[in-house]
C-alpha positions as CSV (number, residue, x, y, z in Angstrom):
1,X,59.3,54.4,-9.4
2,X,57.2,51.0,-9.4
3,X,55.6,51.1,-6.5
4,X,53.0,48.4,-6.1
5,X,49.8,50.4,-5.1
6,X,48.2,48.9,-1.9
7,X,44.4,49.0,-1.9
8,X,42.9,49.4,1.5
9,X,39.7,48.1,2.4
10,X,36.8,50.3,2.6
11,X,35.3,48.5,6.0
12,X,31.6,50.5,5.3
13,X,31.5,49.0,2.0
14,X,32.5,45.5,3.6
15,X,30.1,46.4,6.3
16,X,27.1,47.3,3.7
17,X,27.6,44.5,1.8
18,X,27.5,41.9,4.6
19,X,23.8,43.5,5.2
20,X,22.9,43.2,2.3
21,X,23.3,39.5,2.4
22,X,21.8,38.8,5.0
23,X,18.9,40.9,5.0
24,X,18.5,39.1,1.2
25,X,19.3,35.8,2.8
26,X,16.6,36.7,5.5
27,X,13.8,37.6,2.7
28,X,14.9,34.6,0.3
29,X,14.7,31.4,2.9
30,X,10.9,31.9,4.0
31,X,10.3,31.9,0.5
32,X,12.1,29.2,-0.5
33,X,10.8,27.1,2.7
34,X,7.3,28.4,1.1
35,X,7.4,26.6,-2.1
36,X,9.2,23.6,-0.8
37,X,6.6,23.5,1.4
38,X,3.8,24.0,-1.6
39,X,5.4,22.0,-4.0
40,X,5.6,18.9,-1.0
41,X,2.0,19.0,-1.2
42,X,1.4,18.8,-4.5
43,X,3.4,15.6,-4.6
44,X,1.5,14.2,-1.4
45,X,-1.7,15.1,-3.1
46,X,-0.8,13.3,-6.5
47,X,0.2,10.8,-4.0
48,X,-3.2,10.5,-2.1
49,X,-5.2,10.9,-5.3
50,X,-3.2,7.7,-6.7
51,X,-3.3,5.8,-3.9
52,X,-7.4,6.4,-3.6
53,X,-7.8,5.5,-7.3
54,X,-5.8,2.0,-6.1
55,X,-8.3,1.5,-3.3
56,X,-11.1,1.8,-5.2
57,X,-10.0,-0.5,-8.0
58,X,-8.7,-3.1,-4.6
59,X,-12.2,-3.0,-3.6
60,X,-13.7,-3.3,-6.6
61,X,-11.6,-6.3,-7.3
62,X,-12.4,-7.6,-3.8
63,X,-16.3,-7.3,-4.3
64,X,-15.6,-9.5,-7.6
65,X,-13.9,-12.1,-6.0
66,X,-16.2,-12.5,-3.1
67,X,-18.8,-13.2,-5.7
68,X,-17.0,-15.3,-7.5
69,X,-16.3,-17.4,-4.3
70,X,-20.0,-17.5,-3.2
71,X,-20.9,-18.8,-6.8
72,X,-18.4,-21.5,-6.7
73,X,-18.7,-22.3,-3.0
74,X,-22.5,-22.7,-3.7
75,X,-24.0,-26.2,-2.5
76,X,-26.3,-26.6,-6.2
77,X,-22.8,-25.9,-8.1
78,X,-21.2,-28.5,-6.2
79,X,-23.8,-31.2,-6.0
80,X,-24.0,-30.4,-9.9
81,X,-20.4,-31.4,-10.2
82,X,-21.0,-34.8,-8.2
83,X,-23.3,-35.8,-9.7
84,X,-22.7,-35.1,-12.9
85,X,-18.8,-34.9,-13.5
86,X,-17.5,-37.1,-11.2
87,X,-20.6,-39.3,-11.1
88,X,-21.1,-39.7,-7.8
89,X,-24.8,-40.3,-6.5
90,X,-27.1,-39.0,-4.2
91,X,-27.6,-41.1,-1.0
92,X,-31.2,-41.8,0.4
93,X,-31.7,-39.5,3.5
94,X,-32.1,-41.6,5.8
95,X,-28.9,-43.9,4.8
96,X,-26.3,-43.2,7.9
97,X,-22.6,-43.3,6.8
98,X,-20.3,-44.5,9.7
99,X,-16.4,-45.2,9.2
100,X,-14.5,-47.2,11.9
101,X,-11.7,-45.2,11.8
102,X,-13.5,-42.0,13.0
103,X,-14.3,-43.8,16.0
104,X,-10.6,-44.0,17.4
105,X,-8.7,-41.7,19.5
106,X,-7.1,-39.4,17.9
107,X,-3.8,-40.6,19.3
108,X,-4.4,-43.7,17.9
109,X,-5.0,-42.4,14.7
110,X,-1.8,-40.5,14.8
111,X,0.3,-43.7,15.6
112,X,-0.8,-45.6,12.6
113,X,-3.1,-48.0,15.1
């Protein structure tokens, strides 16, 4: 006789098994929240470091531009260029300059009058 053989379950084996899962699972996700946890602050502190070294080199580059904007803003430079490149002259100090047209309204001035 062929009788297929039915295999029952062993329910304490089912029962032992489930445990064991989730008394692993229970061990294994504080660990694995642990080095998630580690390894996101590595990459914030790689993060931070770069982001320092960018300051620095920002203010660095902003200290070198300041300096570069005193020296060109600087009244000698510019009465150097005047003079000397665009040949304008110096005016006596005691010479007044007046224009007309700074005399209007400023309406008027707007208007075209």
């Amino acid at each position: 006789m062929n009788v297929k053989m039915i295999r029952d379950r062993d329910r304490k084996k089912s029962r032992d098994l489930i445990v064991f899962f989730l008394v692993s699972l229970a061990l294994l996700i504080p660990v694995i929240l642990y080095v998630r946890q580690r390894m996101e602050f590595m990459r914030v502190s790689y993060r931070l470091e770069e982001l320092s070294k960018e300051r620095k080199s920002l203010q660095d580059m902003n200290r070198k531009l300041l300096v570069e904007r005193a020296q060109l803003n600087a009244l000698d430079r510019v009465e150097r260029i005047a003079l000397e490149d665009l040949g304008l002259v110096a005016n006596h100090p005691c010479e007044i300059l007046t224009s007309w047209n700074s005399a209007k309204p400023a309406d008027d001035r707007e208007q075209g009058l």
